[in-house]
Structure formats: C-alpha cells, structure tokens
C-alpha positions as CSV (number, residue, x, y, z in Angstrom):
1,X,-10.3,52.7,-74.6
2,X,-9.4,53.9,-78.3
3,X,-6.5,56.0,-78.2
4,X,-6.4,60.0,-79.6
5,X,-3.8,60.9,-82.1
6,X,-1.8,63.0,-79.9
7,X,-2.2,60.3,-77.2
8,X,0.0,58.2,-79.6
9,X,1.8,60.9,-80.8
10,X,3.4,61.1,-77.2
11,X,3.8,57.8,-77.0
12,X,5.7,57.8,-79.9
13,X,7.6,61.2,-78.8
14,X,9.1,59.6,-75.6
15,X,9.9,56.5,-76.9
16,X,8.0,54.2,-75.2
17,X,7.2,52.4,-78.9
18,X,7.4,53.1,-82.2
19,X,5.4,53.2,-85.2
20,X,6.6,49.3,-86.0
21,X,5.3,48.3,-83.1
22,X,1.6,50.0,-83.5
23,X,1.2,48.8,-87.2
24,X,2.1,45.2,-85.5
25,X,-0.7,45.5,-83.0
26,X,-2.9,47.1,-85.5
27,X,-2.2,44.1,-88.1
28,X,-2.6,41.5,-85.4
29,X,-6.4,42.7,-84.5
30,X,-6.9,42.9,-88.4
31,X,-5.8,39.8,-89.1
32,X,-7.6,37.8,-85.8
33,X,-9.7,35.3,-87.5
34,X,-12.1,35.9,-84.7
35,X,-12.4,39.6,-85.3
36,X,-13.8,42.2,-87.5
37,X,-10.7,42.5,-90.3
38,X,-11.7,40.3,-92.9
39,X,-15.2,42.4,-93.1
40,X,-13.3,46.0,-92.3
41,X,-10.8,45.8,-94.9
42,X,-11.3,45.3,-98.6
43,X,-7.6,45.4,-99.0
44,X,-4.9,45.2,-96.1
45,X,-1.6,46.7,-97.0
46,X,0.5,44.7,-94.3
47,X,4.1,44.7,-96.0
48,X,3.6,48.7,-97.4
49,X,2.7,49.5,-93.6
50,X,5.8,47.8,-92.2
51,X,7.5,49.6,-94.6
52,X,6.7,53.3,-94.1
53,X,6.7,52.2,-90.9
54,X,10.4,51.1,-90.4
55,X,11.2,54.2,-92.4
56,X,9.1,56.6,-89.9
57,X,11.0,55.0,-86.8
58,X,14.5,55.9,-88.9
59,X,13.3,59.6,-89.3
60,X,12.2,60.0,-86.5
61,X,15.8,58.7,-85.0
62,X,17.1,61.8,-86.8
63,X,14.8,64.3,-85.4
64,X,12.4,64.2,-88.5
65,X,8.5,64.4,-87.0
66,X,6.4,66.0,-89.8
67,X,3.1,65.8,-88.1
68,X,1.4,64.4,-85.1
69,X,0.4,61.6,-87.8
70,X,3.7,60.6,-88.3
71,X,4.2,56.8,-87.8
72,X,0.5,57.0,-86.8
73,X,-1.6,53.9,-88.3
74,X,-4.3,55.2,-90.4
75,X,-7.1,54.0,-92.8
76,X,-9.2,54.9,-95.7
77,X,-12.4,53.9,-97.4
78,X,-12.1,52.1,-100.4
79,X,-13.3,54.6,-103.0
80,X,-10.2,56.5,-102.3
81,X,-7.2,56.2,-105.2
82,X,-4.2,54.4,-103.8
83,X,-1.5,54.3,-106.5
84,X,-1.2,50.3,-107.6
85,X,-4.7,49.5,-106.2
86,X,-8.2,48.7,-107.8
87,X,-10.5,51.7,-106.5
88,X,-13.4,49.2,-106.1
89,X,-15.4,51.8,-104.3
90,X,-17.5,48.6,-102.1
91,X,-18.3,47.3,-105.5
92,X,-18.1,44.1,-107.5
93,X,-18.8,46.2,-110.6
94,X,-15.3,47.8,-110.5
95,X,-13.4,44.8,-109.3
96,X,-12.0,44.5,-112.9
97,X,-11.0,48.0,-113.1
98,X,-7.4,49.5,-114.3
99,X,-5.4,50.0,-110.6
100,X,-5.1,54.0,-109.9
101,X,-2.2,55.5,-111.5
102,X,-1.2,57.9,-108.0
103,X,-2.8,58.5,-105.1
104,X,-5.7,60.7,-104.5
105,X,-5.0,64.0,-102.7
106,X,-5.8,63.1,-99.8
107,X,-4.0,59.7,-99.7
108,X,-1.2,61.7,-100.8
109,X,-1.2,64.5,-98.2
110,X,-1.1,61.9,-95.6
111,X,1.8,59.9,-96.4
112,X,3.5,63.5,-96.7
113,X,2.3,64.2,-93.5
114,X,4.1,60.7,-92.1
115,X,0.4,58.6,-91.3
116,X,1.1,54.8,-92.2
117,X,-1.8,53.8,-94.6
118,X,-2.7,50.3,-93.1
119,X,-5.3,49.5,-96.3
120,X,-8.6,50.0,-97.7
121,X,-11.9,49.9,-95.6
122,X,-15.5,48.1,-96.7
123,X,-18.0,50.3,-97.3
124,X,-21.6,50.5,-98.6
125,X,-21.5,49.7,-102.6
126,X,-21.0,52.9,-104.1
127,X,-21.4,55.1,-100.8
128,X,-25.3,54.7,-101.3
129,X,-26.7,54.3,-97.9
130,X,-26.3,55.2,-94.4
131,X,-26.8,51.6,-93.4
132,X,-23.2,49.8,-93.6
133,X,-24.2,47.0,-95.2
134,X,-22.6,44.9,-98.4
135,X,-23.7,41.8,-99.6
136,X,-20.9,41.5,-101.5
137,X,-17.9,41.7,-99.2
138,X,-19.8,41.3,-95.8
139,X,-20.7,43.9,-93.0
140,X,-18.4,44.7,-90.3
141,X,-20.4,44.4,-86.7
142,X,-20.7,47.4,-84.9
143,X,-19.1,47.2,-81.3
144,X,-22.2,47.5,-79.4
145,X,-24.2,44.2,-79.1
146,X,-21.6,42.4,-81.3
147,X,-22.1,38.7,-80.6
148,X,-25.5,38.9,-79.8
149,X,-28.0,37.0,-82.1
150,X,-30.9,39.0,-83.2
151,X,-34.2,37.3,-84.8
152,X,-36.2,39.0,-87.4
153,X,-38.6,36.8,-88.7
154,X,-37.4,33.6,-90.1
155,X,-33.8,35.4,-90.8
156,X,-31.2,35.1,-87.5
157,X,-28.0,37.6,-87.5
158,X,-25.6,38.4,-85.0
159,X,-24.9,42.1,-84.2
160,X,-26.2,45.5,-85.1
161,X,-25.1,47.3,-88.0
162,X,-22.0,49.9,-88.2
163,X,-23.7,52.6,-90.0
164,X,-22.9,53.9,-93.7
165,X,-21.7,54.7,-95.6
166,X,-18.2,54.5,-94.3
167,X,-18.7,51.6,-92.4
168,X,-15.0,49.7,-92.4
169,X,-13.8,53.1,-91.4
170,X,-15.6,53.1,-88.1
171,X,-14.9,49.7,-86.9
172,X,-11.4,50.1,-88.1
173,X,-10.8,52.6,-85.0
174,X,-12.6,51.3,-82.6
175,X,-11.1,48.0,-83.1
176,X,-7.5,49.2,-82.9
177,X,-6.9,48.5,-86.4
178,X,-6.5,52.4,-87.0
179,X,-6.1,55.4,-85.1
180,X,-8.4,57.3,-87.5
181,X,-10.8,56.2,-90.4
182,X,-10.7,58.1,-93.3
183,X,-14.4,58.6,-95.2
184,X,-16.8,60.4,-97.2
185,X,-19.7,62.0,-96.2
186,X,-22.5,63.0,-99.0
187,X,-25.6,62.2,-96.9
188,X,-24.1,62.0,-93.8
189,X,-21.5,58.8,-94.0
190,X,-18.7,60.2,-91.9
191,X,-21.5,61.4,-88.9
192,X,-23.4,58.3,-88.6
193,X,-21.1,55.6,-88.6
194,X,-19.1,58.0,-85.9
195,X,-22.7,58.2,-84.0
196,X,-23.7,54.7,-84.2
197,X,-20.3,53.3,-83.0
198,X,-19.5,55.8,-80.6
199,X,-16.9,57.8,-82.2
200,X,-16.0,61.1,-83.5
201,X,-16.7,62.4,-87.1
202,X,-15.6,65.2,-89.0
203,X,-18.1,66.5,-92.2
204,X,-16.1,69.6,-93.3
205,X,-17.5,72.3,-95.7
206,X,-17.2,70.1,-99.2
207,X,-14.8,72.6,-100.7
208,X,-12.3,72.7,-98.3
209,X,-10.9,69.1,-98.7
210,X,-10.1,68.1,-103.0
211,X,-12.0,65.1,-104.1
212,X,-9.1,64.5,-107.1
213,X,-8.8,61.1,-107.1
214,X,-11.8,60.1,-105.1
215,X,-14.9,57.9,-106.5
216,X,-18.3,60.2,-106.5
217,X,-21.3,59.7,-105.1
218,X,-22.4,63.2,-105.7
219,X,-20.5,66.2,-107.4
220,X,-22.9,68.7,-105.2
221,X,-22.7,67.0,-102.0
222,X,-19.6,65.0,-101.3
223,X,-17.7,65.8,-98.8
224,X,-14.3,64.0,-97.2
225,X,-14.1,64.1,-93.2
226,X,-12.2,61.9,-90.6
227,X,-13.6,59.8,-88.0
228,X,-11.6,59.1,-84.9
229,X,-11.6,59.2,-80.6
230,X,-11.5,63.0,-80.0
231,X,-12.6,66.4,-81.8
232,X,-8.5,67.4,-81.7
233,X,-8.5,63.8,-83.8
234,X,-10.8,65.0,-86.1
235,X,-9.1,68.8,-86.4
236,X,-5.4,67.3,-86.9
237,X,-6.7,64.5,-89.8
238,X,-9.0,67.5,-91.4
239,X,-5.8,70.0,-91.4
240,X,-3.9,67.8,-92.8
241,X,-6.4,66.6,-96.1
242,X,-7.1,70.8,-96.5
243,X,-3.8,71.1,-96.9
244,X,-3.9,73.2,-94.0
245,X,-1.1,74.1,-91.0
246,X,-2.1,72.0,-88.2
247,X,-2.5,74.2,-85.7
248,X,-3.3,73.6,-81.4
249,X,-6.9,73.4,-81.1
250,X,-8.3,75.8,-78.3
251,X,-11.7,74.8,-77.1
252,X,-14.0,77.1,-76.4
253,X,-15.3,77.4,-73.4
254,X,-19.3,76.1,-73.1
255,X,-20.5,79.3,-70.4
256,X,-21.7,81.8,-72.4
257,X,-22.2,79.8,-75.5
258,X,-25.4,80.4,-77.7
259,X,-26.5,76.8,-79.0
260,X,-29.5,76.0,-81.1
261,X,-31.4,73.1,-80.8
262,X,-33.2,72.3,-84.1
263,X,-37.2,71.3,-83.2
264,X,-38.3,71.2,-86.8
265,X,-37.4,67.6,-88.5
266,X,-34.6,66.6,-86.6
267,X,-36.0,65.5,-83.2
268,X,-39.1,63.9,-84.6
269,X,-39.4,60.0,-83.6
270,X,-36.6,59.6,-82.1
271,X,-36.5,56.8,-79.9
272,X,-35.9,56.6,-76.2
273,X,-32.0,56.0,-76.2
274,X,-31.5,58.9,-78.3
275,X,-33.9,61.2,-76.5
276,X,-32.6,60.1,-73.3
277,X,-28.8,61.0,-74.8
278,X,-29.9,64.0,-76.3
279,X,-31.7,65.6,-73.2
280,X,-29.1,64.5,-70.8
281,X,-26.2,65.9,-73.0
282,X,-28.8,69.4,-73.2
283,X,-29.1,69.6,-69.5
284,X,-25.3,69.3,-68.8
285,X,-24.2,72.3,-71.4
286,X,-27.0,74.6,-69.8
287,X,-25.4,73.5,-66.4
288,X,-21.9,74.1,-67.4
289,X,-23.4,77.7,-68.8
290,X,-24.3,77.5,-72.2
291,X,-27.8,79.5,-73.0
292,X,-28.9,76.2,-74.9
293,X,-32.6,77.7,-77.1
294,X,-35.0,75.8,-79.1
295,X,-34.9,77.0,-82.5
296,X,-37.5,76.9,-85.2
297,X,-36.7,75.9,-89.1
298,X,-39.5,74.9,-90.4
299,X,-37.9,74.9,-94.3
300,X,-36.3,71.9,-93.1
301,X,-40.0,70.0,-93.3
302,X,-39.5,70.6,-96.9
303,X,-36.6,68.4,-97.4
304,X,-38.3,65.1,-98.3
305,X,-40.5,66.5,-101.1
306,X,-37.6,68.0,-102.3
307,X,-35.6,64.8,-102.0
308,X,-38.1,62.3,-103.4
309,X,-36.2,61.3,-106.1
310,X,-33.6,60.6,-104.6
311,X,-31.9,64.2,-104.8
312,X,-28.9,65.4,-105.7
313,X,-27.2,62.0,-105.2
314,X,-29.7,60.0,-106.9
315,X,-30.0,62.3,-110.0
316,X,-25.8,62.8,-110.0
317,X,-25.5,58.3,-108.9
318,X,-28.0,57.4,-112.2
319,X,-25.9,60.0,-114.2
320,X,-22.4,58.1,-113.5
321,X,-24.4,54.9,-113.7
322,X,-26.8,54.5,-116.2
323,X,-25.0,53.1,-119.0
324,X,-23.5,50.5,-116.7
325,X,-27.1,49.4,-115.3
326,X,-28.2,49.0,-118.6
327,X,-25.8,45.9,-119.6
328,X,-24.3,44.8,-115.5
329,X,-26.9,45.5,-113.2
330,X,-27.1,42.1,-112.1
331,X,-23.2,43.0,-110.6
332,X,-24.7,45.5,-108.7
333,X,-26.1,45.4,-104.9
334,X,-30.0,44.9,-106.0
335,X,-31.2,47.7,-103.4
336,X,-28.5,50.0,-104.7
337,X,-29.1,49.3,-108.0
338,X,-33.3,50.3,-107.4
339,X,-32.5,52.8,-105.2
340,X,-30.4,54.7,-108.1
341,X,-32.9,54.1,-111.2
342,X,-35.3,55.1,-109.0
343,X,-33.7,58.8,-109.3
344,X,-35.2,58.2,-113.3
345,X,-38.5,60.1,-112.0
346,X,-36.8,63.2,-111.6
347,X,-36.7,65.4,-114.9
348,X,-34.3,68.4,-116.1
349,X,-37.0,70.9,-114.3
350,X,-37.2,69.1,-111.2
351,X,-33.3,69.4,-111.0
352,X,-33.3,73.1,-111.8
353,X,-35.7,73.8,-109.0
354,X,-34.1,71.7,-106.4
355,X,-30.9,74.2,-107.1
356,X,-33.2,77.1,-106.5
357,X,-34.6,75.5,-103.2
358,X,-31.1,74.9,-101.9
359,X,-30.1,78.2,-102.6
360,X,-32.8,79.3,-100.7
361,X,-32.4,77.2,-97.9
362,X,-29.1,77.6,-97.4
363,X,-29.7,81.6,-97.0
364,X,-32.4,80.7,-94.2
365,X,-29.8,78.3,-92.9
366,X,-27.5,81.4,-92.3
367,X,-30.1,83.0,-90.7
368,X,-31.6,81.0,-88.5
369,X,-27.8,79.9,-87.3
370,X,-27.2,83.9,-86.9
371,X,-26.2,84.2,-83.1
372,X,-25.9,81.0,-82.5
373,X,-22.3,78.6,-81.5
374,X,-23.8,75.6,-83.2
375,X,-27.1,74.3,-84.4
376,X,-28.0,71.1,-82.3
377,X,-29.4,68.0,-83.0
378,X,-29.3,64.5,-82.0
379,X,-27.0,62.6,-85.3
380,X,-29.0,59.7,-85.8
381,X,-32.8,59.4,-85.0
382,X,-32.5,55.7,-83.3
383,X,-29.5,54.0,-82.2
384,X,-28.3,51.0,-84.8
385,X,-30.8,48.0,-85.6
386,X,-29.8,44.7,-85.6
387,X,-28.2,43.2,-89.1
388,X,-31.1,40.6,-89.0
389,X,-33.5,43.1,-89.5
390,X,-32.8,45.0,-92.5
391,X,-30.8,42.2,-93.8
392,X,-33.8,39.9,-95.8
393,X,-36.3,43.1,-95.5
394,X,-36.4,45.7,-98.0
395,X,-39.1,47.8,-96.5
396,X,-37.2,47.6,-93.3
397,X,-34.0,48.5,-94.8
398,X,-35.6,51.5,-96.2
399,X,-37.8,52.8,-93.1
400,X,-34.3,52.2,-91.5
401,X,-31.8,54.1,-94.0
402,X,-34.4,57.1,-94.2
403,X,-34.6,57.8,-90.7
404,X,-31.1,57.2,-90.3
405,X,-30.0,59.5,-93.3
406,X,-32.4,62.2,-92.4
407,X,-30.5,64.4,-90.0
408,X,-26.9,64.6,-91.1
409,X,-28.2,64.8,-94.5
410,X,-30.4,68.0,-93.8
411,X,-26.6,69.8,-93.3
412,X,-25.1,68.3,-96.4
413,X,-27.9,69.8,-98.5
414,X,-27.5,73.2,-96.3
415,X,-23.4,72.8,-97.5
416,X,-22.8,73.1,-93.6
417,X,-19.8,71.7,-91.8
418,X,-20.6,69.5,-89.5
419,X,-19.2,67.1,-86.1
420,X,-20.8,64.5,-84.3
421,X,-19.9,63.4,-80.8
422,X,-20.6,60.7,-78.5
423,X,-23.5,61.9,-75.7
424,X,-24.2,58.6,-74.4
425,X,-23.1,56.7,-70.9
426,X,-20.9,54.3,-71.3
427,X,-22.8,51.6,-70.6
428,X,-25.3,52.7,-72.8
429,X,-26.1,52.3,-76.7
430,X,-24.1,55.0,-78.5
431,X,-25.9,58.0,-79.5
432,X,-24.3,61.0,-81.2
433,X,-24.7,64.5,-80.5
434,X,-24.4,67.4,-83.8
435,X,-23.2,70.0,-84.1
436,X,-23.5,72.4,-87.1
437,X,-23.0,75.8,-88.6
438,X,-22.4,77.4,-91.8
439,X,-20.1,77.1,-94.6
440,X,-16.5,77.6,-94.1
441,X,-17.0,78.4,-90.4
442,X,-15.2,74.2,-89.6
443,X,-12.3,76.0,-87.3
444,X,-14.4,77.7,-85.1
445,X,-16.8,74.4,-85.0
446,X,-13.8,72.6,-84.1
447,X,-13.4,74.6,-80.7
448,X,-17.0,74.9,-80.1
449,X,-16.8,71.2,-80.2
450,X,-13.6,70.3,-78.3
451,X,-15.4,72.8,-75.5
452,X,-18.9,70.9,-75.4
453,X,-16.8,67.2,-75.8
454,X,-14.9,68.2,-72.5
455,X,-18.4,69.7,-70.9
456,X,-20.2,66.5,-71.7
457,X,-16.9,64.3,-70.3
458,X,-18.8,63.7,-66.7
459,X,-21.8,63.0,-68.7
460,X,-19.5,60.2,-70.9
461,X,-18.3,58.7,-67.4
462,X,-21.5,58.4,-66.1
C-alpha cells in the first residue's frame, strides 16, 4: 500500500518516526540490487537526504513544521535544475554539461517547504514520448507484470513499460523510494505514467507552476504536475510548486455532479481492460448520483491533422535541437532523434495556423465543458505493453506512443488542467480515469476529484 502525504505527515506528527528513518527505508529500496533504483534514478542524493533530513527531525524537535512535506522523501525528474548537478534531462547529449548554478523554482520551493529531495529520476530522452523508455540509462519496470517475460518476435523482455515521459517518477512512488514524483507533462507525461502504474497525477494549467530552471520540451505546452497516492497528494505538492497557501482540500460531493464523458477521439479503440475500467468507474458515479452525459466534440477529430508534424513540441524540440543534430546526432536516442527532425515538414505557415486552430479549439473547449464538473475520459487508450514489444520494433513503438499520447495530449493542446486517477480493481491492470476542465479552474478540479476518488473507493476494493 503506497502511503499519502498526510498519511506520513501524521506519522511524522506523533512521533512514531522521523524523517531519518523514511529517507533510510526509501534509500534501502533504491539501492536493493534486486529492485528498480538503479533504472529509477539517474542520480541518488543519499548523503544530501540524510542531511536535510537530520536537520528536519531537529526542527521539528522545536516545533518548526513548515508544510505537510516537511521531512517527507520526495523526487524529481531529471530535467529539473538541482544546484551542483548536471541537468542531463534523460540524455547522453548533456552528460558533459556545466552543473546548474541554483535550483529550479520548483526544486527550490520544496526544500523551503521542508520535502527531502532524495535524487533525480530517469526519464524519456528529452521528455519525447509517452512510452518510458531510454536506451541509454535503462527503463524502470512498471509494477504490474514485473518479472514476467514477454516474447515479441525473436526479442524476449521482462515487464511492461512505466509510461512517459516521467517514467522514474512513477516507479519511484510506488516503489517506496518517494512519497511523490515530481514530473512534466507536455503531452501528457505526468497522466500516463500515473495511469499506467496505478497512481495519481497532477497536469495543472501550464502558467500556474514557473518552469525557470527546467529543461523544455515545449515553450507552449509544458506543464510541471506531481504524481503521487491520493488527489490531496497531488493538491498539497501542486500548492506548494505555485507558490500557493496549502490549503484543506474539500471534496466535492459526486450527487448532483454534471460530468462529461468525451465520445469523440478519446474512447476510440480502447481495449477491453480500459473499457471495462472506464464503464465500471461510469456506472458507480451515476450510482453515487452524479448525472454522468455523453458529450460530443467533434473538433477534437481534428487534432492529428493538426499534429502531423509533430506539433507544437516537435516544431519548438527541432528549434532547441537542430544545431546539435547536425554535428551529435549519433548521441542521441535514434527514435528521438527521427522523431524531432521529422517536425522539419512543418513550415512558418503551418505554425501560424496551428496557433489559430488552438485558439479556436480552446474557445469550443470552454463551451462544450460549460455546465459540466469535469470532462471524462479514460487516460490512456490500452493499458501498458510489454518492453519486448516496442523495444526492437519501431512501427510498434510508434502505433504504441500514438495511442498512448493521444488522450492526455488532446488537454495539453486545449491548455486544460488536468488529473488522472486509478479506476481499476485491484487485481486488475491499472487503468486511469480523467478528469478535465478549463484553464485556471485546477482548485475546483482538485475537489471534484478528491469527491469521485472517494466515490470510486468500493469500486478500487473490488
């Protein structure tokens, strides 16, 4: 059972262990040479954690408590600026870089908040895909189905992926290595790896958190978000990066909500886990009393004409790259490295009028979200596929990353906020509901959320 924040944060309030203890445990499962650490963290910051740890446990003594992170073990992806470190961003190409001077924002806002940063988690090379995967530094396994071998052809791989492209995040917390994962989300990073390995994630409207300090995918689309056990996880860690008071979240309660479910796009192919998840989690919010409607956006079937160049992250990626893959592509992840010259198709003109689409879009988002709680849909189309078969197979990697992106990506373009929550049985693969509304309305997603997460807990148990 992963532990919540404030789960720990009692723990830690009554005494019954402190923060030394917790970055112990969490260092033990990251160092296990039979577990996930050496593929979850690029860097592991085991003396700085004991540290700040030691010297949370001391304020604490003297009544000093400055969040419900303090002395709470925390992670974050490795395209985030940690003062002293390389900001490799999943990347061999950066491995020679200058170390940050400071911290970014966000690293910085959660040491002042108290959270121990326990190191740096893998990620997809340069954020670019939703699949997890990194040739260079190894994939951490996703939970589910972990030591199982799969066969895809002639190539043999144990375990499914974790989802991208904050993939080290994920397994960090549900390994115990972390209470929370910090990530990015520009195609839907935070949300998928949260969906695939049964977690909680966070995409807040992209303003709201700064991105000084952090590595870019995409100027238009990045977005920083948390993934962790609970939707109060998420609301505390998000808070906190805003630079926001954190305040109790109060869940709404699910009778008399209005929720959309989204039948253009977003539940096409789906395969039978998710539907199953999906329907299951619709049936229990109309039976706790939510009017749950099926809700038309048909715009949305324009998205991958729009995007098929890559969109904004491929035309912004071959921007910040281009000069580099002319001299060290070879350093580079081959299927990244296509993937972002591929964006070279695009021209000025079809730039300027994928703005113009977006605006528009985002206008019929509003409206079509009018009335409505949330805007549902299932996170990910299919639950995660082994690492054998996208691992040798580029056509499967890319049939795979597409349908896996195409969902929480839809709400990046629309600049919405966005959670996704676990929907699945326990026993089951895990499948992640969304939720999703307009810019700037994140608080009032929060409690929307909190109240479905507790309406779907018999569901969970099941």
């Amino acid at each position: 059972m992963i532990s919540t924040v404030m789960q720990v944060a009692r723990r830690l309030a009554s005494g019954e262990v402190t923060s030394q203890t917790l970055v112990e445990e969490a260092l033990e499962r990251a160092l296990d040479p039979a577990g996930e650490g050496a593929r979850v963290f690029m860097a592991l910051h085991a003396d700085a954690a004991r540290s700040f740890a030691r010297a949370s446990d001391a304020a604490r003594a003297h009544g000093v408590v400055s969040s419900p992170l303090a002395g709470v073990p925390v992670s974050v992806k490795d395209l985030f600026d940690v003062a002293g470190d390389v900001t490799r961003a999943g990347s061999k190409v950066l491995a020679d870089a200058p170390p940050a001077g400071a911290d970014a924002v966000i690293v910085a806002r959660l040491r002042a908040a108290g959270a121990i940063i326990m190191g740096r988690t893998g990620m997809t090379e340069f954020a670019y895909s939703g699949i997890g995967y990194n040739p260079h530094y190894g994939t951490p396994r996703n939970p589910w189905e972990r030591d199982v071998e799969f066969a895809h052809g002639e190539h043999r791989a144990r375990g499914r992926i974790p989802g991208g492209s904050s993939s080290g995040a994920a397994v960090s917390v549900t390994d115990g290595m972390a209470v929370a994962g910090i990530g990015t989300d520009t195609g839907g990073s935070v949300r998928i790896p949260a969906s695939l390995c049964g977690l909680t994630g966070f995409k807040p409207t992209a303003r709201r958190v700064s991105r000084e300090g952090v590595y870019p995918l995409s100027g238009t689309l990045d977005s920083i978000g948390p993934l962790a056990a609970s939707v109060q996880c998420c609301a505390i860690v998000d808070a906190i990066m805003a630079g926001e008071p954190v305040r109790p979240l109060v869940p709404l309660s699910v009778r008399g909500m209005r929720l959309g479910v989204v039948t253009d796009l977003l539940t096409d192919n789906l395969d039978e886990a998710t539907t199953n998840a999906f329907e299951r989690a619709l049936s229990a919010l109309s039976a706790a009393g939510a009017q749950v409607d099926r809700v038309s956006f048909e715009e949305l079937r324009r998205l991958p004409q729009i995007n098929r160049h890559g969109g904004f992250s491929g035309a912004e990626a071959l921007a910040l790259h281009r000069a580099r893959l002319a001299t060290d592509a070879e350093r580079y992840d081959a299927r990244v490295a296509r993937r972002i010259l591929a964006a070279g198709a695009m021209n000025a003109a079809d730039y300027v009028d994928m703005l113009a689409e977006r605006v528009a879009m985002i206008a019929r988002f509003e409206a079509v979200a009018s009335g409505f709680d949330a805007l549902l849909s299932p996170t990910v189309a299919r639950v995660a596929p082994p690492i054998a078969e996208i691992e040798h197979d580029d056509q499967a990697f890319l049939a795979a990353n597409g349908l896996i992106l195409r969902n929480t990506a839809a709400f990046n373009f629309l600049d919405a906020c966005a959670l996704s929550l676990p929907c699945h049985r326990a026993a089951e693969a895990p499948v992640g509901l969304m939720l999703a509304a307009p810019a700037l309305s994140d608080a009032r997603l929060l409690r929307v959320g909190a109240g479905i997460e507790a309406a779907l807990a018999g569901v969970r148990a099941a």
